[in-house]
N, C-alpha and C positions, 0 to 999 in steps of 0.2 A: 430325609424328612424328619426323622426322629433326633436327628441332631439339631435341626433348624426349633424344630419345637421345644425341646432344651432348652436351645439361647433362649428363648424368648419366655419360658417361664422364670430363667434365671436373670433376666431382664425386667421381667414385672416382678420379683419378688425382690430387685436389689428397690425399684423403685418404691414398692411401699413401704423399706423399713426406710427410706431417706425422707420419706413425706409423716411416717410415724414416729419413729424416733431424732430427725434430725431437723424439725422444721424453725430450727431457729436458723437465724440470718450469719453465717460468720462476719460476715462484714458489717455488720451494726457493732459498733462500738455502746455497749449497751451503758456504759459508765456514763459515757457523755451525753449520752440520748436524757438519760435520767437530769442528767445535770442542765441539759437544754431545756427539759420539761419543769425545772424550776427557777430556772430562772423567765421563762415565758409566761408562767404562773403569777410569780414577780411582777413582772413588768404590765402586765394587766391589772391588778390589784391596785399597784401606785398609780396608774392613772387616772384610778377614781379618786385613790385616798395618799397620798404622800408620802403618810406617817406611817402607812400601814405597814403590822409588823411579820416577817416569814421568818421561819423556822422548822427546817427539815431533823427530823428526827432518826438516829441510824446513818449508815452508808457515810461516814463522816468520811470516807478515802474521798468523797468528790471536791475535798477541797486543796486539792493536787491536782495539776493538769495531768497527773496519768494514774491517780490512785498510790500514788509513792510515799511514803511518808518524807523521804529525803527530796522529795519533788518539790518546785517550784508552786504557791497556792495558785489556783485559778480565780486571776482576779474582777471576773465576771460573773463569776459565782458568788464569791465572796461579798461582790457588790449589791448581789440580789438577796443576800439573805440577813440578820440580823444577828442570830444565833444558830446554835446546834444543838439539838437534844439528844441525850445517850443513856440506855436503857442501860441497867446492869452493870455498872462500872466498878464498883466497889461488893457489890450483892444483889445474886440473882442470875449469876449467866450459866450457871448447870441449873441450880436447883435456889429456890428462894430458901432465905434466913442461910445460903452459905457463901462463903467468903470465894469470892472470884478470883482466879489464881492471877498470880502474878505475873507472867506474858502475856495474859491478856487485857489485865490493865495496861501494862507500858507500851501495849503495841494502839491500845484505844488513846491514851494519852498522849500517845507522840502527835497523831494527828487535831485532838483536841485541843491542846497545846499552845499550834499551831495558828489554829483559831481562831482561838482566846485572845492572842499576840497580835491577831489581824485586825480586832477591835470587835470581833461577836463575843456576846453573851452565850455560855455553856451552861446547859438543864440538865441533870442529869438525874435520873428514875431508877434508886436502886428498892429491888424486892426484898424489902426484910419487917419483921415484926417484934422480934423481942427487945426489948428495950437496951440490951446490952449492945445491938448489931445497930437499933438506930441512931442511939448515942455515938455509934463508929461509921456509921454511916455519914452522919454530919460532917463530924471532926476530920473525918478525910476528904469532906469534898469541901468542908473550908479553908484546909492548908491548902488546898490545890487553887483557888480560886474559883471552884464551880458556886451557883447555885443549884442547892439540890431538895430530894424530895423522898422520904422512905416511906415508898408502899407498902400497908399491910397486907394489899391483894393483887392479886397480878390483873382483877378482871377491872379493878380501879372504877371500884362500885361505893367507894364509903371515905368520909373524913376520919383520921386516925385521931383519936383519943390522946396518943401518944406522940410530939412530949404538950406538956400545955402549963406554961402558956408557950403557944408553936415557935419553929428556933425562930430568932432574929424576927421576933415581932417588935410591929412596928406602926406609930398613927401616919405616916406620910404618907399625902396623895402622889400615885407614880405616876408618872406621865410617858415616861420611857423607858424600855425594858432595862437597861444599863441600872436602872435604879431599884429593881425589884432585890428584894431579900430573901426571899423563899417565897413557894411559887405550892399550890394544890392541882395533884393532876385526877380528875373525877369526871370521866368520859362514860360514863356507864351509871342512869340514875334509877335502874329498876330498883334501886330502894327506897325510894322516893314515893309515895301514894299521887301524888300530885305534881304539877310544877310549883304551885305556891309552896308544895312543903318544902322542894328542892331548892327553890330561891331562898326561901326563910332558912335553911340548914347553911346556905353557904354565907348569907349576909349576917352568919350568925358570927362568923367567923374572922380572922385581919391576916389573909394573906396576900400578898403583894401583886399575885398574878392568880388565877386560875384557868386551868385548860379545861376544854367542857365540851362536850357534844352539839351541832347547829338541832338536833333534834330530842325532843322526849319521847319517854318510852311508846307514847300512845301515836306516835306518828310527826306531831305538830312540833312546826317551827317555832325557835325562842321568837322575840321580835324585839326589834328594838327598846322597845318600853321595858321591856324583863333585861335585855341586855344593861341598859341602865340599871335600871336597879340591884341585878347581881354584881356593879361595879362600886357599887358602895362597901368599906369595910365597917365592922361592927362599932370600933374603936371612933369614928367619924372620916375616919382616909377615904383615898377613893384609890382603886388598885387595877390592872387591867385585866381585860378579857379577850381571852382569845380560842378559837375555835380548829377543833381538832378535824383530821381530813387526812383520810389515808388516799394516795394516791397509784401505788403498786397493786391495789389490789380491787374487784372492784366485791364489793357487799350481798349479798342478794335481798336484802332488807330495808337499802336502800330507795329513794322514791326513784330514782333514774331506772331501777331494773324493769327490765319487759317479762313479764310472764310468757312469753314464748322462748325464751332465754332459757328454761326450764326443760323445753323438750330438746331444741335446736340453740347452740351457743353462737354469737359470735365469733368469726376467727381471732378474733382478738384477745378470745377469753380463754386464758388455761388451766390449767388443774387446782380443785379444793385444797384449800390449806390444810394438811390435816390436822394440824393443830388446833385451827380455828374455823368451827362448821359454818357455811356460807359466806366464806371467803374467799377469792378466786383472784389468781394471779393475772394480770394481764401486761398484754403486747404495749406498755403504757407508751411508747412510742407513734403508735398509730392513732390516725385523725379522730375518729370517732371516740375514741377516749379520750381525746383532748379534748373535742367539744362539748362532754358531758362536765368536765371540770371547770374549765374557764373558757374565756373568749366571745360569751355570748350572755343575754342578757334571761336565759335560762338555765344558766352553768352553777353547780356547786357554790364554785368561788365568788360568784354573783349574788347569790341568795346568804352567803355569809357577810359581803360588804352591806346591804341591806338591812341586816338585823345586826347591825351596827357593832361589829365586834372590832377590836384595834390590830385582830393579826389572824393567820392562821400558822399550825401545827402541824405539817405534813408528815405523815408513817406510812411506813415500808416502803420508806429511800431506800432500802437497801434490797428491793429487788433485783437490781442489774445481776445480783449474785446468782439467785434463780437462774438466770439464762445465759450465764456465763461458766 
């Protein structure tokens, strides 16, 4: 009897650490899952609007059919998307205002490259402030062929002072991304007292693109009408606008979140970022978090085609890493 009870505690103890520690799927291909969730994203969005423009930000391996850099691109992916945005390429991937070492540029660049080659536009967002670093900031993602953007703040709360007049300005109306010059990434307006002031501080401005939040700090949606008018530049151009949206993770500040969410998660919901409070990783593969995003005429991606933006911005492509 006391051996049979044994097995059997040794049975339910192997089963909770497989259901506590091992509850990811081996068999999801989480690379692909991510890369099916953007191009599905995709292909919803152009059916309303044509033009509309995507760009995944990070996780730049999905544009290999296995994450290789020596690999063949995935050209269904490539099809779906427009550009790549990459955080830290030149400054910022330890520590902001320092120089990012060198395998970790050439192993980012192999795959941006690659791209770039395939006909997308590359954004790239390095964290630096002193004038010496943004100056080199530039200069290296102009020999490269990027367009780039040097943050003074990681929380990308404020238009940089620095340089001005801003690089590669310019009066032309853009029309498509291929033609922007530099691009303002300001996803975060609690500096802002108002929206009229955050619209007046960006229309104050001539750059080519700006990425931007579908929400103010106080809750409320841009609308169309504001969307317009943030696409005017100062100079008399007209530049675009496109809308930021992370997808890997979901928010708790969000309007989609349930306040019962708070006690009891979703299975689909996993651990706080600890980086960033009220951030949560999710099962981004599973239905119910696709229906919060796209596909319906309640979805994120919905309410962005709506208030008339020309694209969105998707962050934290590069969870597949998470659960890989």
């Amino acid at each position: 009897m006391m051996k049979i009870i044994g097995r059997l505690i040794a049975v339910v103890v192997s089963l909770i650490f497989l259901f506590s520690c091992g509850s990811f799927n081996s068999d999801i291909d989480y690379k692909d899952e991510m890369r099916k969730f953007v191009i599905e994203i995709s292909e919803f969005a152009r059916t309303a609007d044509s033009e509309f423009i995507v760009i995944p930000q990070n996780g730049i391996e999905l544009i290999t059919i296995d994450g290789e850099e020596t690999a063949e691109t995935d050209e269904a992916y490539m099809d779906a998307i427009d550009g790549n945005g990459q955080e830290d390429l030149f400054y910022g991937y330890n520590a902001d205002d320092e120089s990012t070492a060198a395998s970790e540029r050439s192993y980012l660049q192999a795959f941006l490259n690659k791209s770039k080659a395939g006909g997308n536009v590359i954004l790239v967002t390095d964290y630096c402030s002193t004038t010496a670093n943004v100056d080199d900031s530039y200069l290296l993602n102009k020999n490269a062929g990027y367009i780039s953007f040097a943050a003074e703040h990681r929380e990308l709360d404020n238009i940089p002072g620095y340089p001005n007049p801003l690089h590669s300005e310019n009066a032309e109306t853009i029309t498509s991304l291929d033609e922007i010059e530099n691009f303002l990434y300001l996803i975060n307006p609690e500096n802002y007292s108002t929206k009229a002031t955050f619209i007046s501080a960006v229309t104050s401005t001539n750059y080519d693109l700006i990425i931007m939040d579908l929400f103010f700090t106080d809750g409320s949606q841009f609308t169309s009408a504001e969307t317009a008018q943030l696409r005017m530049k100062a100079n008399g151009g007209k530049r675009l606008v496109i809308c930021y949206m992370s997808i890997g993770e979901a928010e708790d500040y969000r309007y989609y979140w349930n306040a019962d969410w708070n006690i009891i998660k979703p299975d689909w919901i996993e651990k706080e970022n600890p980086y960033w409070a009220g951030n949560y990783k999710v099962r981004y593969w599973d239905e119910d978090w696709k229906d919060i995003i796209y596909g319906n005429e309640n979805s994120y991606t919905n309410s962005i085609l709506d208030a008339g933006f020309d694209g969105v911005y998707l962050d934290i492509i590069d969870a597949f890493e998470y659960f890989e």
